[in-house]
N, C-alpha and C positions, 0 to 999 in steps of 0.2 A: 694337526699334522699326523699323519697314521705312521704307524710303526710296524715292523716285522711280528710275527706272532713267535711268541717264544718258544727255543728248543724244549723238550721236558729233561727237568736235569741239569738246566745251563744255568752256571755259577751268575751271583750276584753280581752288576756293574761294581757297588764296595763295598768293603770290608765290613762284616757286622756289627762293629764296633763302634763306626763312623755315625755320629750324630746328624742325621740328613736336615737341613733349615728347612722349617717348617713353617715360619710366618718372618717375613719382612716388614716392615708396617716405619713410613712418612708422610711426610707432609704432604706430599703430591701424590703418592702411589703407595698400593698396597700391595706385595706378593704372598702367594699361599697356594701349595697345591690343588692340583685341578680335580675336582669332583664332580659326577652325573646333575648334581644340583646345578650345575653353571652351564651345562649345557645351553639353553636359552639365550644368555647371553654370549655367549662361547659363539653359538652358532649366527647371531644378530652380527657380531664381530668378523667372525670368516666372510658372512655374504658381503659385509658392505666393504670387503678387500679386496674381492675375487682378483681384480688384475693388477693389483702391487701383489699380491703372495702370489700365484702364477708368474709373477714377473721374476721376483725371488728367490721362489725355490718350487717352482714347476721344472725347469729342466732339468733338476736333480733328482727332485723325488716326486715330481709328476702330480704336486698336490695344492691345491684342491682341485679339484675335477669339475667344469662348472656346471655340472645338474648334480653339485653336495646336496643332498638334501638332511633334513630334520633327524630324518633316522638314519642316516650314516653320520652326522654330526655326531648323536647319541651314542653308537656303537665306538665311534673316533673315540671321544672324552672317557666311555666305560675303561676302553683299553688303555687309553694315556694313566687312568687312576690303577687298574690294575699295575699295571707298568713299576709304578712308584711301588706300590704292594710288598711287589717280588722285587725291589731293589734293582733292577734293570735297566731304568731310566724313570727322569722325573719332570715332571709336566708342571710346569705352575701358572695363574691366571694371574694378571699383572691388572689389578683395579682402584676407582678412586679409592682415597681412605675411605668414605663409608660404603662401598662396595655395588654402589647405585649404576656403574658404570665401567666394563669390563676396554679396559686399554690395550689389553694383546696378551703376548705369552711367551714364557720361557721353557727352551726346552734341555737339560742336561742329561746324556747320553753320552756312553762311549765310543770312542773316536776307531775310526775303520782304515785310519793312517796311524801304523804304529810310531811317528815323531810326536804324536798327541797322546793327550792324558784320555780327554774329552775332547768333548762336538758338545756347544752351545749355541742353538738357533733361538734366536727372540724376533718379536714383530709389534711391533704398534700398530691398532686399526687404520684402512683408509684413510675415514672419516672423520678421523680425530682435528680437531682444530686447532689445537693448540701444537705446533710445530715444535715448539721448544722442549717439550715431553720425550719422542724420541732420543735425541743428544742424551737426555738426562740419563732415559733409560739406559742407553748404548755405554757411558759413564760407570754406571752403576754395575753394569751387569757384566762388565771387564775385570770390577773390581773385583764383584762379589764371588765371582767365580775362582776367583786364584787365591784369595782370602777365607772363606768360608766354608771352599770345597778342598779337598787333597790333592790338588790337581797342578802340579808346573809348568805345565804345555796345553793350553788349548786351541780348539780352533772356531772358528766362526764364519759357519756356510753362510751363502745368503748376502753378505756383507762383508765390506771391509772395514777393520773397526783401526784407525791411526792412531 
């Protein structure tokens, strides 16, 4: 998912103080910030979803574009890690426990409707076959957002989470 390029100067999404999760890690899935290293898999991920994520969140943010290629994948994940860097937003790779198999992703950013704290978009690949993973993740990532982040109001593009 591409992002804005940052102001020079423009304050941190939070507070310096704020311990950002840095590894998630169960039985079924593994979260951990997104690094250039994942690109590979990152990008294996976007292509085999092209139209569930164009379904999702193309008419908001017009992405993926479907000639993504290899090296806009690259440059996408460089900036998602930057991103996290500078405290601005945080990108995370959602994979099996032992990390053979990238499931989707998380993204934590702040929210551009001042009744929100934050904007959380997540995605399970296409191609995943296992259906019951989604729910889990959509579960999880309700929780983990109001419990582990500072945040009492979120929102969630993309999806409606009940």
């Amino acid at each position: 998912m591409a992002v804005s390029a940052p102001t020079e100067g423009a304050a941190p999404f939070l507070p310096e103080d704020f311990v950002v999760p840095t590894l998630v890690a169960g039985p079924r899935f593994r979260i951990r910030p997104i690094t250039v290293h994942d690109v590979v898999k990152d990008y294996g991920a976007v292509i085999g979803s092209l139209d569930r994520l164009r379904g999702r969140f193309g008419p908001e943010w017009g992405w993926p574009d479907r000639e993504f290629t290899f090296e806009q994948a690259l440059i996408d994940v460089a900036w998602l890690q930057k991103e996290g860097q500078l405290r601005r937003s945080f990108s995370y790779v959602v994979t099996s426990p032992d990390e053979e198999r990238q499931f989707g992703r998380i993204h934590v950013a702040p929210s551009d409707d001042p009744a929100a704290d934050a904007c959380v978009v997540f995605w399970v690949r296409g191609d995943e076959p296992d259906a019951g993973l989604e729910k889990e993740l959509a579960d999880f990532v309700r929780e983990w957002a109001t419990t582990a982040w500072p945040f009492e109001t979120v929102r969630f593009p993309g999806r409606e989470l009940d």
